[in-house]
C-alpha positions in Angstrom: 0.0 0.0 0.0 1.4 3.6 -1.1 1.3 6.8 0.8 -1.7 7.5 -0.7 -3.9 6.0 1.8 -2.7 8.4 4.2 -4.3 11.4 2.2 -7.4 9.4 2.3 -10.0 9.1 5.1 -7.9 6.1 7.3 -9.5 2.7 6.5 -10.8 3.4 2.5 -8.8 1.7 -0.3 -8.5 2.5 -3.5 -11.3 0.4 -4.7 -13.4 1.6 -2.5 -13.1 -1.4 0.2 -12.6 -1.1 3.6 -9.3 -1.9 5.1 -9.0 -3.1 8.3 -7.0 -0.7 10.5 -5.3 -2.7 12.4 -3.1 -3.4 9.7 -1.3 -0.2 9.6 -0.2 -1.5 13.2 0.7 -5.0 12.0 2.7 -3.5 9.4 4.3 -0.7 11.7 5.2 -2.8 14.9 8.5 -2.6 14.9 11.1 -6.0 15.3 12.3 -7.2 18.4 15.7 -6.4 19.6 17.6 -9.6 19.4 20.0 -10.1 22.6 22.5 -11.4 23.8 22.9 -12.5 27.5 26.2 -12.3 29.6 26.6 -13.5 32.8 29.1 -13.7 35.2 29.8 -15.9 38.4 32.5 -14.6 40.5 34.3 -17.2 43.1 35.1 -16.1 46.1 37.4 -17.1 48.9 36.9 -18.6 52.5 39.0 -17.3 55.3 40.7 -21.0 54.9 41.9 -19.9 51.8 39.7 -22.1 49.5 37.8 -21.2 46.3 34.3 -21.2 46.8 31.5 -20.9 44.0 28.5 -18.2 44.7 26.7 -21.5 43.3 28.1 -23.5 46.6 27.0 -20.6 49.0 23.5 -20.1 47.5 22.9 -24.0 48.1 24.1 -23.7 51.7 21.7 -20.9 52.5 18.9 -22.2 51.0 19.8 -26.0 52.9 20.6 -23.6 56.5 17.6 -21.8 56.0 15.3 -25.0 55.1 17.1 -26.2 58.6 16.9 -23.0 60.9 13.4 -22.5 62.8 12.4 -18.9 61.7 12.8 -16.3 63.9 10.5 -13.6 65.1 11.6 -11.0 63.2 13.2 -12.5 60.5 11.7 -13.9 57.2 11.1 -17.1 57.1 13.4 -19.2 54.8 16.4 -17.0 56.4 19.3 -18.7 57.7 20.4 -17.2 61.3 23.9 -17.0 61.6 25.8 -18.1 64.8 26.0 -14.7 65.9 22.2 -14.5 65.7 22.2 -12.2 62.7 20.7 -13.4 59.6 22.5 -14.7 57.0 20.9 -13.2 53.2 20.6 -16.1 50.6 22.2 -15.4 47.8 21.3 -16.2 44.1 23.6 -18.5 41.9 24.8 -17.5 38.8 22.6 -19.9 36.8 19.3 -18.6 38.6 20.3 -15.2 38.2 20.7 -15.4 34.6 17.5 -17.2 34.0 16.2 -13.9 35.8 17.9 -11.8 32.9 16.3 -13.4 30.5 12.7 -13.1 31.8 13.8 -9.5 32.2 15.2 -9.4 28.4 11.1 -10.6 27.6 9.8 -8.3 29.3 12.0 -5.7 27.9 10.4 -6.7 24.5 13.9 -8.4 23.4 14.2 -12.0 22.0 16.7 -14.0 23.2 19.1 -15.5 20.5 21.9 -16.3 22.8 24.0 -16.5 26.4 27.3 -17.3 28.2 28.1 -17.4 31.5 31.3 -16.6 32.7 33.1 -17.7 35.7 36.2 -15.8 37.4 37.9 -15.2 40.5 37.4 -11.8 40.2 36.0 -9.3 37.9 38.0 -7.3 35.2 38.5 -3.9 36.2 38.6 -3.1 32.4 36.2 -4.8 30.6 34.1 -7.3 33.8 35.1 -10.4 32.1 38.5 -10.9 30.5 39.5 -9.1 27.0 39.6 -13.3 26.0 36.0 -14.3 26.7 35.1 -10.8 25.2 36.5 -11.9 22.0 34.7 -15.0 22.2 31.4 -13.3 23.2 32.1 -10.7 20.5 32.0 -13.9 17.7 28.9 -15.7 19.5 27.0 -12.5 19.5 28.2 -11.5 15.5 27.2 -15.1 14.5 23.4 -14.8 16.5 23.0 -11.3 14.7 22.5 -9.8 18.2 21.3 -6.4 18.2 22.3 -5.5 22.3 23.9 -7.6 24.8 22.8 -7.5 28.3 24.8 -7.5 30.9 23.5 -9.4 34.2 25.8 -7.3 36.3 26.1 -3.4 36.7 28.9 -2.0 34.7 31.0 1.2 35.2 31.0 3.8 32.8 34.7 2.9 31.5 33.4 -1.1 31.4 30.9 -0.5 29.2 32.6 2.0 26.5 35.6 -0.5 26.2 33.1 -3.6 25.6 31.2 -1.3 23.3 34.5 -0.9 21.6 35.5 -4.6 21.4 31.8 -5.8 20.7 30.8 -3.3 18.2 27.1 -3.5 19.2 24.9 -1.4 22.3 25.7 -2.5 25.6 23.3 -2.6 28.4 24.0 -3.4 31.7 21.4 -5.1 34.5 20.0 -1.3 35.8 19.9 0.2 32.4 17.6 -3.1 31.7 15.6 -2.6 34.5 15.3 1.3 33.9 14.0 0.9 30.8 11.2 -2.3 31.9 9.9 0.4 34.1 9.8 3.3 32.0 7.8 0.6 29.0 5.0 -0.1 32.0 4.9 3.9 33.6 1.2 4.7 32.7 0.8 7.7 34.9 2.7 11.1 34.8 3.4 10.5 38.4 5.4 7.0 37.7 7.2 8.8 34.2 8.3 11.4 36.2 9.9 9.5 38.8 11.4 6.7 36.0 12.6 9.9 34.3 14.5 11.0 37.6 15.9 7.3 38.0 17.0 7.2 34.2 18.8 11.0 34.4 20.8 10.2 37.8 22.2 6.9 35.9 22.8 9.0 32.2 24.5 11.9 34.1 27.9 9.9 35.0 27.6 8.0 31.7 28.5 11.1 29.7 31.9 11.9 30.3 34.6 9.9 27.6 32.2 9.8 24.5 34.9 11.6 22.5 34.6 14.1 19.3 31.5 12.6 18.9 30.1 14.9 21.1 31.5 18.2 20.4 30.6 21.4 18.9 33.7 22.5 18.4 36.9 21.4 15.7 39.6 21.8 18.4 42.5 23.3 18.3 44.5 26.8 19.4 42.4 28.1 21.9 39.7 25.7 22.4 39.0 23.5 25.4 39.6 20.2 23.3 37.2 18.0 21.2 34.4 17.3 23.4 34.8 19.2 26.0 32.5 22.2 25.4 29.5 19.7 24.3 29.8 17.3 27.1 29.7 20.6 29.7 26.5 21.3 27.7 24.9 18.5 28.1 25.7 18.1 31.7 24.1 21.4 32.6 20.8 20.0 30.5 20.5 16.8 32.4 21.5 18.5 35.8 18.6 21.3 34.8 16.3 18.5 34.0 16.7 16.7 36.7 16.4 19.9 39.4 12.8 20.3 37.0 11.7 16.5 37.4 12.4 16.5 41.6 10.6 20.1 41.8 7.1 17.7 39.8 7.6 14.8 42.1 8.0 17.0 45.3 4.5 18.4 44.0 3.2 15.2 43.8 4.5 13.8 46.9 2.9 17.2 48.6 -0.5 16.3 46.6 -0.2 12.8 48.0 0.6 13.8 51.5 -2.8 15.7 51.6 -4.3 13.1 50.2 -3.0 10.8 52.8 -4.0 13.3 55.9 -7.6 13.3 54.3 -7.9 9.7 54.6 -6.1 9.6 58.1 -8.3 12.1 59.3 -11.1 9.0 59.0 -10.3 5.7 60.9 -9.3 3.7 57.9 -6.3 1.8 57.9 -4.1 1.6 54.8 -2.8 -2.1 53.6 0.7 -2.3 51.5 1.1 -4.7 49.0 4.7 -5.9 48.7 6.9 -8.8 47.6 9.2 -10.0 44.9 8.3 -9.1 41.4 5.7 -11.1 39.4 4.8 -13.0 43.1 1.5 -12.1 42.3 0.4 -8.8 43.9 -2.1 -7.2 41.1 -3.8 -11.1 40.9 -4.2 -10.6 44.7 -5.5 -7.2 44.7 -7.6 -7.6 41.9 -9.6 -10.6 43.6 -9.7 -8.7 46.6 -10.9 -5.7 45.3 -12.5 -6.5 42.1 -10.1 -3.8 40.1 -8.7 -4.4 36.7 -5.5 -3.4 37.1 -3.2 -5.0 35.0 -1.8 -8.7 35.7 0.8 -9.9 33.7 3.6 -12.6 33.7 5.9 -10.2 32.9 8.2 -8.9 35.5 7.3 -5.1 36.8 4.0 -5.0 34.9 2.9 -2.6 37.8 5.3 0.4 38.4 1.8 3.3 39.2 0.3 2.9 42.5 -3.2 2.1 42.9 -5.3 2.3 45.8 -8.8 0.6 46.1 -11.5 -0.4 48.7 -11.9 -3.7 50.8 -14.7 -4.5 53.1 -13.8 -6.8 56.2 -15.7 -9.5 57.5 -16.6 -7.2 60.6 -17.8 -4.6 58.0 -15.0 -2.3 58.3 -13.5 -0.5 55.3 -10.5 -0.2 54.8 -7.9 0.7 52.1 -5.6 -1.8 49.9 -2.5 -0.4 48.1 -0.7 -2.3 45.1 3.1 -1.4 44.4 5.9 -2.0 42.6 7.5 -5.2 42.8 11.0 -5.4 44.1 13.3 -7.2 42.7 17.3 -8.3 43.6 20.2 -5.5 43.2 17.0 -2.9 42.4 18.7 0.3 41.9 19.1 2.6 44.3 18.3 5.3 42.5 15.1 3.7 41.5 14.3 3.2 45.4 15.1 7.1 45.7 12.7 8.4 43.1 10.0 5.8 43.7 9.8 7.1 47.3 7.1 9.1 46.9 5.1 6.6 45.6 6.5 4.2 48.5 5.6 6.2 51.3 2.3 4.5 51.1 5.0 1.4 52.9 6.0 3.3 55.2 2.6 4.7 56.3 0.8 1.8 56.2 -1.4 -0.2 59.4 -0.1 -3.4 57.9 1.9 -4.8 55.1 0.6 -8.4 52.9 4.3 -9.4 52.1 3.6 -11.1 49.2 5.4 -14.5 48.3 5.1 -17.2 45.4 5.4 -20.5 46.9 5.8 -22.2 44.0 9.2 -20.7 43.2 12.5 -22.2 44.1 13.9 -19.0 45.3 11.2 -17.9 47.7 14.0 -17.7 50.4 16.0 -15.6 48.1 13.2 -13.3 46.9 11.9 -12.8 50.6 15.4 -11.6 52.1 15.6 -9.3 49.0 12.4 -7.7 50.1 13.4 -7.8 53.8 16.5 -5.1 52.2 14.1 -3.0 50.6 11.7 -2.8 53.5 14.8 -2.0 55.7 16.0 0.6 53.4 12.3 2.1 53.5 12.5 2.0 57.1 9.6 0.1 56.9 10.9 -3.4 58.2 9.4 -3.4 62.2 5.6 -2.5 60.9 2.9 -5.1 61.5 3.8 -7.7 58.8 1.1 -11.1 57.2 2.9 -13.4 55.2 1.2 -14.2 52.1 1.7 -17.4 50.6 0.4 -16.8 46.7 0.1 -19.7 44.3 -0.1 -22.6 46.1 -2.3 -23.6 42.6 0.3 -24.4 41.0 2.4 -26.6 43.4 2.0 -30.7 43.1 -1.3 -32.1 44.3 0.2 -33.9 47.6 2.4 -30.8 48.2 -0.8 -28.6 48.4 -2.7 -30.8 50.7 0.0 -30.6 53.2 0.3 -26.9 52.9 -3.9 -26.4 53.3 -3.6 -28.8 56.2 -0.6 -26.5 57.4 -3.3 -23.8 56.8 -5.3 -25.3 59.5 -2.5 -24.4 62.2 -0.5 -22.2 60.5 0.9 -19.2 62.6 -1.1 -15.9 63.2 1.8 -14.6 60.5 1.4 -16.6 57.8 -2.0 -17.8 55.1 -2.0 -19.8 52.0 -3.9 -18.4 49.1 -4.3 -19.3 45.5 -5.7 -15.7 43.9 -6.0 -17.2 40.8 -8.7 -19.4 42.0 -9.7 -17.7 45.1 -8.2 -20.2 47.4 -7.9 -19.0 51.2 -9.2 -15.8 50.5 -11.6 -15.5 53.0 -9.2 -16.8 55.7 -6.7 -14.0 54.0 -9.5 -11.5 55.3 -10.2 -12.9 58.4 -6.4 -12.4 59.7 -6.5 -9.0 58.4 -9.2 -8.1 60.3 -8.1 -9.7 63.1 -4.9 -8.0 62.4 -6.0 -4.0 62.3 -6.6 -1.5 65.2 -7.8 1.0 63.7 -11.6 1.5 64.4 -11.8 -1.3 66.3 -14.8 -3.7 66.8 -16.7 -4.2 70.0 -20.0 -5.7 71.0 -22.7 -3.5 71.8 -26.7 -4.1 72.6 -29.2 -1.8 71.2 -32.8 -0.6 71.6 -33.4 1.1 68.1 -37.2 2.7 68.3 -38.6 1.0 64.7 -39.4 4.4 62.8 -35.5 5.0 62.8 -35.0 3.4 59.5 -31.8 4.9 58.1 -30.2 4.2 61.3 -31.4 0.6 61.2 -30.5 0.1 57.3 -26.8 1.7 58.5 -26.4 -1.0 61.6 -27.7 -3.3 58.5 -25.2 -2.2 56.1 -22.3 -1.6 58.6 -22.5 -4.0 61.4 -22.7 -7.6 62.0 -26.3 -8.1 63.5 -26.0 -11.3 66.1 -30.0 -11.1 67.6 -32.7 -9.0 66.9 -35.8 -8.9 68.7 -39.2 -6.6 68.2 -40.6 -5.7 71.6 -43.0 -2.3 72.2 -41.9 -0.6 68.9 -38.6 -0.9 69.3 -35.9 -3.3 68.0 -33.4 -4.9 70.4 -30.0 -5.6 68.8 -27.0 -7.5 69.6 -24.6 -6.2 67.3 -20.5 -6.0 66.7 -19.4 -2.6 65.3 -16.9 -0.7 64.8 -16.2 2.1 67.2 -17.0 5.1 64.5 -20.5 3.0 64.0 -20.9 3.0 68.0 -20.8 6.7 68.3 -23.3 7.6 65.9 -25.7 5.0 67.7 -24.9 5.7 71.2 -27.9 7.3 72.4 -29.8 3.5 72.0 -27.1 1.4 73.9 -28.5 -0.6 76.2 -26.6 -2.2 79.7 
């Protein structure tokens, strides 16, 4: 089809027939990236002097933590040292990789390729050896690779000199995540903060680009090729940036409002948090009935969304869905997302969120226990949510819903897929929240007070109810803000 169809009305052809439009966006979409994966496994050595694998002390975690009763505290699935401290589970090389790659997908990339590297230590010059660079550089030329991904952050210097060797873009493991998060930003609230993330990490990344990036020839009294563009664009990117944190401190002002208005009622707030793709928007779309967006992809939520739950006592109260967290997440992503994160630190409880039918649920949990600490958030009231128990083995979920039966007061089993344990879910977190809290009161409502009797209806949970000389005696748990407005009918 020519360019003339775009002078026409969209849709008409040149016959006269109608085409269908969506395939001006089949023929648009653009092709996936191809990429390349590099990972590296760096040994490490014991105080005896003996080469250990990250590989060996991932294993010996996961097998201390599997052994070690948990802790109050402490995660569970965290080993305790001997000192008492906990011991952080590491990932292995292998798992982390596979992590890149779902990363790489949900980047929009296809993997055609992927080494794994193992060293004592890394390469102050290029991460992994100018050797194995020459062998990735042939691996990656015979794939047709587009980028290669890095799973490992690389200094400024690292990545020019692979760029050099490679001869294709090279992206290391926070540039990846940077740029999941700024594909998924919906809001101008969550761009601006991705933008803020993506300009601290540029900013560095500037110097060393050479005569590429100068205005000027050089020569006799001139500052040198590159110099006078470089300067340039770092005053942009630092004016930028001073722009982007004067938007988000509006927002995080809006919010704060926001949050006093709702404090200023006795509702309690609820965080969702957990790993990345442990489930969070499944859960808080089958609590809430929202649509928001669930997807296997990793960081499919990055905007905030807050929504209504009732409690089994009738009380209301408020249920937050964040952004995931993931291992090594940048810091400067935790920075600018903090706005958005205060909702953690303000909340009456956090649903840690965990997918029990992952391998790595020990690994994923004490990553989240470093974000929480770094939030400042780690010592508020805490329920364990065990997500996904769907899609463990048939014998393996009956012992866990028999577990379910005297599981501790920290802890439930749900499938939100299916709706498994939801209503026990609920039941804890009422059980769980202080604010307006729920005592049992007797009544003597005269009958011709109808709204207040629909209210008690509506807002209470009605135990008796008796009709005696036009009145109706109730027996009734409510919550203390329901209480008030009834108090001139309690009864002894």
């Amino acid at each position: 089809m020519g360019s003339s169809h775009t002078k026409k009305s969209r849709g008409t052809a040149r016959a006269g027939r109608r085409v269908p439009l969506w395939t001006e966006a089949v023929r648009e979409e653009p092709e996936r990236e191809r990429a390349f994966l590099v990972g590296i496994d760096v040994r490490t050595r014991g105080r005896s002097g003996a080469k250990g694998t990250v590989t060996a002390q991932a294993a010996a975690a996961r097998e201390a933590a599997a052994m070690q009763p948990a802790k109050a505290g402490v995660a569970p699935g965290v080993a305790i040292k001997s000192d008492g401290k906990p011991r952080i589970p590491e990932f292995d090389a292998d798992e982390s990789l596979a992590e890149l790659r779902t990363l790489a997908e949900s980047a929009g990339a296809k993997v055609v390729g992927e080494i794994l590297q193992r060293r004592d230590r890394p390469d102050p010059a290029t991460l992994i050896g100018a050797g194995k660079l020459e062998e990735i550089a042939g691996a990656a030329a015979s794939a047709n690779a587009d980028v290669l991904l890095f799973d490992h952050d690389l200094s400024p210097s690292q990545q020019r000199n692979i760029e050099k060797i490679i001869k294709r873009r090279v992206i290391d493991r926070t540039q990846l995540i940077l740029d999941i998060f700024a594909r998924h930003a919906r809001t101008r609230e969550g761009q601006l903060q991705v933008e803020l993330a993506q300009l601290h990490y540029m900013l560095p990344r500037l110097a060393g680009h050479g005569i590429e990036m100068s205005q000027l020839g050089g020569g006799i009294g001139t500052r040198g090729p590159g110099e006078t563009q470089l300067e340039t664009d770092r005053r942009k990117i630092a004016r930028r940036v001073r722009h982007v944190e004067q938007q988000i401190e509006n927002v995080r002002r809006i919010r704060a409002q926001q949050r006093q208005r709702r404090e200023s009622a006795p509702v309690a707030t609820i965080a969702l948090v957990g790993y990345t793709n442990a489930g969070k928007s499944t859960l808080f779309n089958a609590l809430t009935r929202a649509k928001v967006l669930e997807s296997p992809r990793m960081f499919a939520t990055v905007d905030p969304t807050i929504r209504g739950v009732e409690l089994p006592s009738k009380r209301k109260v408020l249920l937050s869905d964040t952004v995931g967290f993931i291992r090594s997440l940048p810091h400067t992503l935790v920075s600018a997302f903090r706005a958005t994160l205060e909702e953690v630190q303000r909340a009456s409880l956090i649903l840690h969120v965990s997918d029990a039918s992952s391998r790595l649920t020990a690994e994923q949990d004490a990553q989240v226990e470093i974000v929480l600490k770094e939030l400042e958030a780690e010592k508020k009231p805490r329920l364990r949510v065990m997500n996904k128990i769907d899609l463990l083995d048939d014998e393996v979920a009956q012992s866990l819903q028999a577990d379910a039966l005297r599981e501790d007061s920290k802890t439930v089993y749900v499938s939100a897929t299916e709706g498994t344990g939801l209503d026990r879910l609920l039941a804890r977190i009422d059980a769980m929240i202080e604010e307006d809290p729920v005592s049992r009161v007797c009544l003597r409502v005269p009958q011709q007070e109808g709204k207040t009797l629909a209210m008690l209806e509506a807002k209470a949970r009605i135990y008796s109810r008796k009709y005696k000389d036009g009145a109706v005696e109730l027996e009734i748990d409510a919550p203390a803000s329901v209480v008030r407005r009834v108090r001139e009918w309690v009864v002894a």
